[in-house]
N, CA, C and O of each residue as an XYZ file, in Angstrom:
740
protein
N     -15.055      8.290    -12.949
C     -15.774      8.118    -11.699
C     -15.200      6.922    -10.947
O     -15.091      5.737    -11.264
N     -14.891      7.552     -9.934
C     -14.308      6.360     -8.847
C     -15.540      5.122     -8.468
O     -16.663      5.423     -8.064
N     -15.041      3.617     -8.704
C     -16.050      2.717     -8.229
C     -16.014      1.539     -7.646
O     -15.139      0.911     -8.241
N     -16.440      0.926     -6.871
C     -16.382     -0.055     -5.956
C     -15.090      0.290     -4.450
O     -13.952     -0.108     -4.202
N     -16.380      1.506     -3.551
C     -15.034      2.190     -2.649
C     -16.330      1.474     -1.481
O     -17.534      1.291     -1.662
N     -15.427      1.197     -0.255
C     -16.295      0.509      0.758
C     -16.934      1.701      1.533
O     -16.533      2.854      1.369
N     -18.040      1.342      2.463
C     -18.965      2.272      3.024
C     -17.500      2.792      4.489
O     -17.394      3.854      5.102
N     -17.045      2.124      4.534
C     -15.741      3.121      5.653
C     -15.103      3.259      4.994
O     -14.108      3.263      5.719
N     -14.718      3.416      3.981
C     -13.811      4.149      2.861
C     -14.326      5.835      2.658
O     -13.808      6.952      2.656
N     -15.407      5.340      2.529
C     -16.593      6.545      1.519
C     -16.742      7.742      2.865
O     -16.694      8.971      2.815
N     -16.926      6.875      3.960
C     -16.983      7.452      5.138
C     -15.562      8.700      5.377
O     -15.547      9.931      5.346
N     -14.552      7.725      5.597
C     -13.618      8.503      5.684
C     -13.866      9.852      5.183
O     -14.300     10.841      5.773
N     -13.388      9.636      3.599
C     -13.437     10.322      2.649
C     -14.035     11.837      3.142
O     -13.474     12.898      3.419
N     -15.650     11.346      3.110
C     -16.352     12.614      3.351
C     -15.948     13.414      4.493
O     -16.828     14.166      4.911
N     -14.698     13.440      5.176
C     -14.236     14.491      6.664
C     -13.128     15.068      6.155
O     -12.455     15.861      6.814
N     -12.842     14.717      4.933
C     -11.406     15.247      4.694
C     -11.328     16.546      4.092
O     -11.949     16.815      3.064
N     -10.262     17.722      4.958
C     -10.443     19.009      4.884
C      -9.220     19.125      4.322
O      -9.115     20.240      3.811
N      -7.829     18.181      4.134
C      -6.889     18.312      3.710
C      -6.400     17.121      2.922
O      -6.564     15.977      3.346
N      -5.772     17.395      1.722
C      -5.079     16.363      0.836
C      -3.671     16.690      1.148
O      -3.306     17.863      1.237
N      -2.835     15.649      1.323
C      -1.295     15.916      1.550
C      -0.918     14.304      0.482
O      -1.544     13.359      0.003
N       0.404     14.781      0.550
C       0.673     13.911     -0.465
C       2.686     13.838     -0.592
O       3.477     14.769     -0.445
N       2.938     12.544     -0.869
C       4.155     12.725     -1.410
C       4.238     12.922     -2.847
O       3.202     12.967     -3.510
N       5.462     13.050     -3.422
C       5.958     13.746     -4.677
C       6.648     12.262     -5.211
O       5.998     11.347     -4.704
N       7.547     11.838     -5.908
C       7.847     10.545     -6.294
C       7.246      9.562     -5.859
O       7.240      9.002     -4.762
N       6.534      9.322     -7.178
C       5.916      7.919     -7.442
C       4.216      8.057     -7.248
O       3.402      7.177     -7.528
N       3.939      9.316     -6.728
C       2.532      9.786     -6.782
C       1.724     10.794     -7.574
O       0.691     10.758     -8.242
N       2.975     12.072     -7.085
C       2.479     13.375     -8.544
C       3.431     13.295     -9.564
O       3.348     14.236    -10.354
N       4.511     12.293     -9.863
C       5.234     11.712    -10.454
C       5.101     10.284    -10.823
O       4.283      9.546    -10.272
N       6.022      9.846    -11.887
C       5.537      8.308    -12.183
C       7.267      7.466    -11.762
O       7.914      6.507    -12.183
N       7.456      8.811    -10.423
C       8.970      8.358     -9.726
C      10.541      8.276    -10.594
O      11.663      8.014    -10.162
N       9.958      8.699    -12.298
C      11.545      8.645    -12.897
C      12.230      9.929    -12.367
O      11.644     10.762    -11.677
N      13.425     10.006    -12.722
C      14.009     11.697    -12.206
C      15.045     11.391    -13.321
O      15.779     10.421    -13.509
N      14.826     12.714    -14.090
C      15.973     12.722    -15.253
C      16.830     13.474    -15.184
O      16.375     14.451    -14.589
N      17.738     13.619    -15.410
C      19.091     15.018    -14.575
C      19.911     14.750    -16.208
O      20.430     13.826    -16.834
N      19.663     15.991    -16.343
C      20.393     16.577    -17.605
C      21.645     17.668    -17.401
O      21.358     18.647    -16.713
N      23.118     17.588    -17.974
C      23.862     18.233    -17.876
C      23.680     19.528    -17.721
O      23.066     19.859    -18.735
N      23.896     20.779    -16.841
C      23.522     22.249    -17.269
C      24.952     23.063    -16.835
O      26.077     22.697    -16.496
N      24.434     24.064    -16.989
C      25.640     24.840    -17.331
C      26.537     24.975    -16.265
O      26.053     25.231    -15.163
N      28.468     24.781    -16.444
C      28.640     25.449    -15.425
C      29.115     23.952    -14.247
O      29.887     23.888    -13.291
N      28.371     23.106    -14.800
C      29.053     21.786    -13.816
C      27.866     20.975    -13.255
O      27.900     19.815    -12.844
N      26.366     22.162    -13.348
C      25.587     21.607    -12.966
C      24.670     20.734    -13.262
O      24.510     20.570    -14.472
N      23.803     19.918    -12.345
C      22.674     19.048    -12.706
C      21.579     19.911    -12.821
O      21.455     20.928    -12.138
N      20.652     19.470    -13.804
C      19.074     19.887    -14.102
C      18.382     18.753    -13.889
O      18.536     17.845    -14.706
N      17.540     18.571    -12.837
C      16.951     17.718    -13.188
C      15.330     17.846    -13.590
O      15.050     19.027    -13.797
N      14.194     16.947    -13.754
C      13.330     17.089    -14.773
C      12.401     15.917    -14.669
O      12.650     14.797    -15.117
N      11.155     16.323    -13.950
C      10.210     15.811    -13.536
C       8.867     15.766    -14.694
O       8.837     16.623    -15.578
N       7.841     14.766    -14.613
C       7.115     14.726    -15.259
C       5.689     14.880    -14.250
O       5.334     13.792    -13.795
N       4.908     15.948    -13.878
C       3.389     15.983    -13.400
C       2.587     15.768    -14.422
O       2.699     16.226    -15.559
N       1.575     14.892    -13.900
C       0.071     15.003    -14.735
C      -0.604     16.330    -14.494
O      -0.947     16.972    -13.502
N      -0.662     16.496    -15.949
C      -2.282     17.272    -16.002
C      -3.968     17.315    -15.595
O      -4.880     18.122    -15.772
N      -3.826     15.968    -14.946
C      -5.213     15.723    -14.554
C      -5.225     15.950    -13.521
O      -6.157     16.599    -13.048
N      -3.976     15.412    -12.600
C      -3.877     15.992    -11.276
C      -4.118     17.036    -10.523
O      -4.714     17.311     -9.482
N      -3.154     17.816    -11.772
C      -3.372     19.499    -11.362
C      -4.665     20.477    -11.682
O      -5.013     21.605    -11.331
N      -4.994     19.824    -12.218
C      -6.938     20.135    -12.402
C      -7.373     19.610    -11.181
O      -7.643     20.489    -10.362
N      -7.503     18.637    -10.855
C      -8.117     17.828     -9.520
C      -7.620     18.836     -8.573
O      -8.471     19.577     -8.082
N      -6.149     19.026     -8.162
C      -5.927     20.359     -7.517
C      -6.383     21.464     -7.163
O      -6.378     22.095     -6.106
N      -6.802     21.638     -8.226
C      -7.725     23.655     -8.245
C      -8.726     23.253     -7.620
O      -8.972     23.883     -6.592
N      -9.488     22.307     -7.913
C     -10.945     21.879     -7.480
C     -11.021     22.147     -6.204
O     -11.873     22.803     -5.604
N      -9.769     21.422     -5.682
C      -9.555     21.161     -4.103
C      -9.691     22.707     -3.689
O     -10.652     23.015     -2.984
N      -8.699     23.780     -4.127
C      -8.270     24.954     -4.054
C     -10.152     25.450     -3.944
O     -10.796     25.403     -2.895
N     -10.630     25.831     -5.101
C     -12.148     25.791     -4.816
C     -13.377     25.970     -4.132
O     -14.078     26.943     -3.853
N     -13.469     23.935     -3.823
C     -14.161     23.969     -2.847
C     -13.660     24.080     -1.217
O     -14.330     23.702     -0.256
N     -12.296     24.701     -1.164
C     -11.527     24.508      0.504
C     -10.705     23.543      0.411
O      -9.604     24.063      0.589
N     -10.557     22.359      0.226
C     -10.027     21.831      0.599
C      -8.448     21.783      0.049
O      -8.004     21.469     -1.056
N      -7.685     22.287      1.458
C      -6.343     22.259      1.271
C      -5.533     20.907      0.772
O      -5.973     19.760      0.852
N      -4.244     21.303      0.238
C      -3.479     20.814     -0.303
C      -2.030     20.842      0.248
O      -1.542     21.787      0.868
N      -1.400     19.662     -0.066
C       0.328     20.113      0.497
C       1.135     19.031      0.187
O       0.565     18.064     -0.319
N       2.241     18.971      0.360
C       3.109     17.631     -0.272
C       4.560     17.613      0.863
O       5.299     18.567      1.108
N       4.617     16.666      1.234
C       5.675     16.203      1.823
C       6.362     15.237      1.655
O       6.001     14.150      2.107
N       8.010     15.440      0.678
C       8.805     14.714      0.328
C      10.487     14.885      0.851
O      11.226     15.645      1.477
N      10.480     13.989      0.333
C      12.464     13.514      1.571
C      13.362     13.763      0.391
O      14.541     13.419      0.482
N      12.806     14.469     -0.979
C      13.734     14.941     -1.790
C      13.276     16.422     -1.822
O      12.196     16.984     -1.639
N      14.377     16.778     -2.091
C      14.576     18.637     -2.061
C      14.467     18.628     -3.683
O      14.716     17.542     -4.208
N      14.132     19.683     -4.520
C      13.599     20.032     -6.054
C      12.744     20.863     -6.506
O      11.522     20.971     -6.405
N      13.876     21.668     -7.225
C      13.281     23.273     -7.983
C      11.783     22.494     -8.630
O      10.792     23.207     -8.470
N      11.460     20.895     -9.454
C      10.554     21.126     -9.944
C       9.471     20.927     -9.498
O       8.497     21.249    -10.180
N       9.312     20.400     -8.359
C       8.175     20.425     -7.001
C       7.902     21.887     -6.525
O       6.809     22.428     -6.364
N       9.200     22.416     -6.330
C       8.726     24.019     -5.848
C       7.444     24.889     -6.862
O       6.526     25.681     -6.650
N       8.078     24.146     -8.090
C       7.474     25.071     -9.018
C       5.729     24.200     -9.151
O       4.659     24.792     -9.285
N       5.916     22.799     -9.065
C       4.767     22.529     -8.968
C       3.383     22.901     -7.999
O       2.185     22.933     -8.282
N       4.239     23.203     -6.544
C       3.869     23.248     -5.632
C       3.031     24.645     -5.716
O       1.970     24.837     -5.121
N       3.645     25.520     -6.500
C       3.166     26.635     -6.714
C       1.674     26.692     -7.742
O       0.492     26.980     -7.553
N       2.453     26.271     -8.810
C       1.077     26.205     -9.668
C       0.207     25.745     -8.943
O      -0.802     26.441     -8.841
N       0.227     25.013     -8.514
C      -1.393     23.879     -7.759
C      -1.795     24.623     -6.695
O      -2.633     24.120     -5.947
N      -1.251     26.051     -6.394
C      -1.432     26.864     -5.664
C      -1.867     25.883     -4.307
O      -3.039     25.841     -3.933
N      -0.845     25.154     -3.665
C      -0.490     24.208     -2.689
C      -0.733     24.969     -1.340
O      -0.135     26.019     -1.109
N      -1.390     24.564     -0.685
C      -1.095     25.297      0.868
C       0.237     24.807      1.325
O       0.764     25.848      1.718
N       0.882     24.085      1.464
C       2.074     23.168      2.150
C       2.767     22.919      1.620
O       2.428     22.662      0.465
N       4.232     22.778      1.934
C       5.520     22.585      0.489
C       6.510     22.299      1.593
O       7.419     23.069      1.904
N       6.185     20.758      2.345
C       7.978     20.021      2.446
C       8.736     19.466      2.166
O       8.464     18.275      2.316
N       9.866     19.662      1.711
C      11.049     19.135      1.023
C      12.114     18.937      1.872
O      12.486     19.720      2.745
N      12.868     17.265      1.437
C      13.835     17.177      2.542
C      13.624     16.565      3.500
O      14.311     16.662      4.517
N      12.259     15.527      3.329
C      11.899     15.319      5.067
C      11.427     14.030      4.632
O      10.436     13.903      3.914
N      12.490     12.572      5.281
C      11.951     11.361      5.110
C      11.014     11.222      6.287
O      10.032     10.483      6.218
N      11.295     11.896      7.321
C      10.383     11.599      8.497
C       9.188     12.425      8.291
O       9.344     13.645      8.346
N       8.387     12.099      8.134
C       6.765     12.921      7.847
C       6.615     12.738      9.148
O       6.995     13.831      9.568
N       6.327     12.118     10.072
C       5.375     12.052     11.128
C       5.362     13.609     11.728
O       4.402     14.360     11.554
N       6.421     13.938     12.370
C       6.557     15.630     12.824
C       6.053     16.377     11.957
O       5.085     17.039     12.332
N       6.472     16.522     10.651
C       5.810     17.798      9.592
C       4.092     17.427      9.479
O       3.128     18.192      9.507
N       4.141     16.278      9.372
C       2.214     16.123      9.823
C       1.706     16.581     11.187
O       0.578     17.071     11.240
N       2.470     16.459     12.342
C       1.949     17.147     13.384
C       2.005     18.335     13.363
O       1.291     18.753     14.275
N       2.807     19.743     12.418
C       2.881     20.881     12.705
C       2.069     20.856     11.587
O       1.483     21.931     11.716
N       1.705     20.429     10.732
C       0.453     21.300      9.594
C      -0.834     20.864     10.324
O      -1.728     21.708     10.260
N      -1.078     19.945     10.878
C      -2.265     19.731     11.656
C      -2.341     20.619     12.333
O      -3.254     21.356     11.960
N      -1.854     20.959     13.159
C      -1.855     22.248     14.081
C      -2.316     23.381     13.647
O      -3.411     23.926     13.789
N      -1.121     23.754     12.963
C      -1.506     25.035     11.607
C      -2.519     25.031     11.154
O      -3.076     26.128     11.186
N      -3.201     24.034     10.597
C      -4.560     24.027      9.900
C      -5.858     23.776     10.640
O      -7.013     23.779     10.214
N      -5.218     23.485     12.260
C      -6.198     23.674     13.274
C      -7.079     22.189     12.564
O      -8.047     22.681     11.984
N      -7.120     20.923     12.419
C      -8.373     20.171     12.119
C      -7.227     19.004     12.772
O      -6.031     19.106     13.043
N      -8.397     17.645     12.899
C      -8.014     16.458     13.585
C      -7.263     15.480     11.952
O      -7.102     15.647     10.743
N      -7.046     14.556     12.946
C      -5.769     13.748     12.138
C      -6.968     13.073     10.996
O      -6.878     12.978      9.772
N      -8.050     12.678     11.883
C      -9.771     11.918     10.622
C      -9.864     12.946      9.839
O     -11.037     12.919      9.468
N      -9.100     14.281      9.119
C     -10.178     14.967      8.630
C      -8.588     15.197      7.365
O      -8.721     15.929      6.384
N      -7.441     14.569      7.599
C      -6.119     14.546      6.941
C      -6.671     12.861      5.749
O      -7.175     11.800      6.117
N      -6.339     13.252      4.572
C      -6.096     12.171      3.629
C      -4.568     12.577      3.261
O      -4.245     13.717      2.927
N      -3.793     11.625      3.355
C      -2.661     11.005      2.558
C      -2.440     10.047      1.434
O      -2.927      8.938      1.214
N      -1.599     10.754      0.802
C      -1.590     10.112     -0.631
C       0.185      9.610     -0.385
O       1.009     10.370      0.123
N       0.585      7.866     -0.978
C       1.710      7.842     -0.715
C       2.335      6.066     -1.795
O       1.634      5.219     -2.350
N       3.043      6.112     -1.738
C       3.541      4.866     -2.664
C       4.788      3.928     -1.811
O       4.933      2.791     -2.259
N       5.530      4.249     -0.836
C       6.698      3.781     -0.560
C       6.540      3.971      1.205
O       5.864      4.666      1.963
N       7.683      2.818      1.338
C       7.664      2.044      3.178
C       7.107      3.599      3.962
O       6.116      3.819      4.659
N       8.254      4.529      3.481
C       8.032      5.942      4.314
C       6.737      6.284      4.720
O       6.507      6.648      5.874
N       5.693      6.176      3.679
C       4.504      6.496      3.851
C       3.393      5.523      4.640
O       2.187      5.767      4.647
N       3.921      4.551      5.202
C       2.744      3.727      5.522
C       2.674      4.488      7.320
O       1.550      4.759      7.742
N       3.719      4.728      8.102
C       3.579      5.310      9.311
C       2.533      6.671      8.870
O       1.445      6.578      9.438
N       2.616      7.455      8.298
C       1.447      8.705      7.680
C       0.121      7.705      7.805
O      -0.871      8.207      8.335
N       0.052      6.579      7.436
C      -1.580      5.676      7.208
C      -1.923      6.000      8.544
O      -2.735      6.683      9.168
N      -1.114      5.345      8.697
C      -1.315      4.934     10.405
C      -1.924      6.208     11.262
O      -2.537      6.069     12.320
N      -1.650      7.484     10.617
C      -1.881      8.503     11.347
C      -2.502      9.812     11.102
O      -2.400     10.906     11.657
N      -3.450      9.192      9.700
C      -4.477      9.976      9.105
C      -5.602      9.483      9.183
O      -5.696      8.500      9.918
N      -7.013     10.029      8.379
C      -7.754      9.806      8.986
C      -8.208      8.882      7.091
O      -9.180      8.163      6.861
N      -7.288      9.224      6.280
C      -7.430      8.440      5.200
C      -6.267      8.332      4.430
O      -5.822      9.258      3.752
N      -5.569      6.783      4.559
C      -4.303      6.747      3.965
C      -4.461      5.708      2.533
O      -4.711      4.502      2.508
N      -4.200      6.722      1.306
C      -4.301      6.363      0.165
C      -3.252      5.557     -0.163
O      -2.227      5.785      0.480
N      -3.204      4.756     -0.905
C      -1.957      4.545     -2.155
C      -2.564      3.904     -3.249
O      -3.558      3.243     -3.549
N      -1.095      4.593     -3.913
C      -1.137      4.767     -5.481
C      -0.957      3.576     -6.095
O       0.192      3.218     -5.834
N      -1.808      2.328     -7.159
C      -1.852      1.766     -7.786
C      -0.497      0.901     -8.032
O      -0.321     -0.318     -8.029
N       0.452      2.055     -8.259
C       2.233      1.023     -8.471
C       2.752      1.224     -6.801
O       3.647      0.578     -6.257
N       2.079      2.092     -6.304
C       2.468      1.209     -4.548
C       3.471      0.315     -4.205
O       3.214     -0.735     -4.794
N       4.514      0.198     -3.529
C       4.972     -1.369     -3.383
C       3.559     -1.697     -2.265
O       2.939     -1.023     -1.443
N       3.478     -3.308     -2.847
C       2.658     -4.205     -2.182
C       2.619     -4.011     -0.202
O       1.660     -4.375      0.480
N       3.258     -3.688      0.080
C       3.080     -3.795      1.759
C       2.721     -2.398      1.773
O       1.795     -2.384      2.584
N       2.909     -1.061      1.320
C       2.083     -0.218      1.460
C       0.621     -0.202      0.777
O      -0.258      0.577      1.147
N       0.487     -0.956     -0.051
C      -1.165     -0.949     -0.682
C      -1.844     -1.770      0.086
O      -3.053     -1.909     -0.099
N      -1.114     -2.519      1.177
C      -2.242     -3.677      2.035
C      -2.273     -2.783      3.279
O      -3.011     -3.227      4.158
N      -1.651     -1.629      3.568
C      -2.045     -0.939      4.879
C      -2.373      0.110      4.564
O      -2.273      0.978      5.432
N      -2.934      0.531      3.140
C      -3.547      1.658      2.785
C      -5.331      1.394      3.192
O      -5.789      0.263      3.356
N      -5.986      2.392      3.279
C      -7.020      2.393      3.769
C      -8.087      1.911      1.950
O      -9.033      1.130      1.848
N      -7.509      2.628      0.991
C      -7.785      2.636     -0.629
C      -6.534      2.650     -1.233
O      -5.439      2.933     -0.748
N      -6.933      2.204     -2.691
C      -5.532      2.199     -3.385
C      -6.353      2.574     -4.839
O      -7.300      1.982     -5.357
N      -5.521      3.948     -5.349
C      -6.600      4.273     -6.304
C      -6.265      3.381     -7.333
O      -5.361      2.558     -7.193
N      -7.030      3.501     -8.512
C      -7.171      2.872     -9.741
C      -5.903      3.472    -10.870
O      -5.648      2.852    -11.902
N      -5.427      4.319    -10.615
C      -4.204      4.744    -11.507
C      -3.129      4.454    -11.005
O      -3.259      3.847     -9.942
N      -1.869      4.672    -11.393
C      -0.479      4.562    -10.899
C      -0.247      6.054    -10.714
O      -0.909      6.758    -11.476
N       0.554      6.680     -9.862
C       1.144      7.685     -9.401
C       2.090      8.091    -11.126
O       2.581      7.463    -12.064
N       1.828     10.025    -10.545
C       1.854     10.310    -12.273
C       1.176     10.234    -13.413
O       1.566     10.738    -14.467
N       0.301      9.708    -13.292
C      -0.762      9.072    -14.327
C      -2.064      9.383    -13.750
O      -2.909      8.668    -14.290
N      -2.531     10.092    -12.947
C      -3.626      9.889    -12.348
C      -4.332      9.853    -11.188
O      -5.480     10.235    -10.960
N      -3.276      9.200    -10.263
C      -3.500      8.807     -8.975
C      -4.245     10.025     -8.049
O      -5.291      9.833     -7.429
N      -3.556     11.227     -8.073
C      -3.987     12.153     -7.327
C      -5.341     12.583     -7.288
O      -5.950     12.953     -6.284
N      -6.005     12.467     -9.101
C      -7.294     13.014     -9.306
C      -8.036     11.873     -8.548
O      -8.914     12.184     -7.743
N      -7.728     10.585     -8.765
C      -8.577      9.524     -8.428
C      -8.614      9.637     -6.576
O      -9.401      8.950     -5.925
N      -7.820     10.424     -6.051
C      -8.395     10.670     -4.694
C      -8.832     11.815     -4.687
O      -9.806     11.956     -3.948
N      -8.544     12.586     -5.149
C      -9.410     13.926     -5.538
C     -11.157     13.731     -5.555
O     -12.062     13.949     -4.750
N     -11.047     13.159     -7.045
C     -12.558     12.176     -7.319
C     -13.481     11.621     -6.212
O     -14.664     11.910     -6.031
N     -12.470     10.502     -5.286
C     -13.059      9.663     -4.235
C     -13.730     10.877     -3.002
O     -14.752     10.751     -2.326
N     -12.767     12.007     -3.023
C     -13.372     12.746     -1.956
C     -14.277     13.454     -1.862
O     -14.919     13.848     -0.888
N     -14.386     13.740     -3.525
C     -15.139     15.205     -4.041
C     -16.694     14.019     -4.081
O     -17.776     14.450     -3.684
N     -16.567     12.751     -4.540
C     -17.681     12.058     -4.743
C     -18.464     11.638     -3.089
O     -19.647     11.827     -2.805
N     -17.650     11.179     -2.400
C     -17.872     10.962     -0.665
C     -18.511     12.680      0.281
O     -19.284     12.734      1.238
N     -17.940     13.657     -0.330
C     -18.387     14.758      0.216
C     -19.645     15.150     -0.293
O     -20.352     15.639      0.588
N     -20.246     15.098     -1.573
C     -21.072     15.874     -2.090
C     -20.264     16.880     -2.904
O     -20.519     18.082     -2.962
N     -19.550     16.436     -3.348
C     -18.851     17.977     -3.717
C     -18.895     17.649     -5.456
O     -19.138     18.682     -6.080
N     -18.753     16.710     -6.133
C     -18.657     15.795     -7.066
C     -19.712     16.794     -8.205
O     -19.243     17.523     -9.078
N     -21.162     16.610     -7.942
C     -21.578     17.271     -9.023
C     -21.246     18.515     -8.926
O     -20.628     18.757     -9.962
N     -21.292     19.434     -8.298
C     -20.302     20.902     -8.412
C     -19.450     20.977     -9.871
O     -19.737     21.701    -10.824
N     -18.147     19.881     -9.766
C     -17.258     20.019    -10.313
C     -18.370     19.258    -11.878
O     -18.235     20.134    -12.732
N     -19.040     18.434    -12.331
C     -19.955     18.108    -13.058
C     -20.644     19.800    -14.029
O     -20.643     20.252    -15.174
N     -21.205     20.244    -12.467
C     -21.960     21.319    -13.130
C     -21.141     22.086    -13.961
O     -21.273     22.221    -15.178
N     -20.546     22.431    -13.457
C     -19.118     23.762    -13.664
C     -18.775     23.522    -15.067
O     -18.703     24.560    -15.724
N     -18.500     22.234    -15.823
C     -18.333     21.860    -17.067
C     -19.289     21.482    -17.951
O     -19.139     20.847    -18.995
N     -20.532     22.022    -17.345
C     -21.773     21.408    -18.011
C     -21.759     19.500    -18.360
O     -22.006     19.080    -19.490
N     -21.499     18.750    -17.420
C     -21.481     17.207    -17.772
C     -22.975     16.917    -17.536
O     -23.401     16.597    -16.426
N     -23.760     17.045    -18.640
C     -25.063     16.117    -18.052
C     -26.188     16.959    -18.304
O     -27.349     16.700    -17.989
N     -25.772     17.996    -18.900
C     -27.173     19.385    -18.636
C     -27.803     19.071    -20.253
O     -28.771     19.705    -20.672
């Protein structure tokens, strides 16, 4: 359970119809391992949390969309992107600001109703232009002081559920996911 979040934090929170997010250093803990493969080529080889991708479905669930926008291209994001049955999948794109204006559109809702999840310089212009800009615990320091919250985990480890958590707890949506597992009955 997410705790000690401020009353315009909590606020935010509760409008948010979309989670977006970067990929290194958030649904990752940012290593990238590239193993020889066949033929000449690189494999490389990402590590997602499992808690995350639970926090995911939830989202999937109760509505609230999902999507990831990163400035690296990678088969193992595609594949992640899939499982988490993701509404959104950009790869290749250090400039977010544009790909946030065409999924806003697409998804028809205002920029207050967008949470961003993010760890690095790239992501602090996204703060600036959501309606809740997260970062992740190992953050560099100048993006965790212009984040709106900074969850309690490090990216890869957690981070995602812990805004997951913050939103599902700010919406009402929180015991739902409680009931569903019998926590408390």
């Amino acid at each position: 359970m997410i705790h000690e979040v401020s009353e315009d934090v909590r606020a935010r929170a509760a409008k948010i119809k979309l989670l977006l997010m970067d990929v290194d250093g958030v649904l990752t803990d940012g290593k990238l391992f590239f193993f020889p493969g066949p033929e000449g080529t690189v494999i490389e080889v990402k590590s997602f949390d499992s808690q995350d991708g639970i926090a995911l479905q939830w989202c999937r669930w109760k509505g609230i969309r999902t999507g990831i926008i990163s400035g690296r291209k990678s088969f193992s994001t595609d594949q992640r992107a899939i499982q988490a049955h993701m509404d959104y999948s950009y790869q290749g794109f250090v400039e977010k600001i544009p790909i946030i204006e065409e999924i806003k559109q697409h998804a028809g809702i205002s920029s207050d109703e967008i949470a961003f999840v993010g760890d690095d310089l790239t992501d602090v212009v996204v703060f600036h232009r959501v309606g809740l800009g997260i970062a992740t615990n190992n953050a560099r320091i100048e993006v965790r002081s212009e984040a709106h919250w900074v969850t309690p985990s490090i990216g890869g480890n957690g981070a995602v559920r812990d805004a997951v958590e913050l939103i599902f707890q700010a919406s009402g949506l929180w015991q739902d996911v409680l009931d569903k597992y019998e926590i408390g009955i």
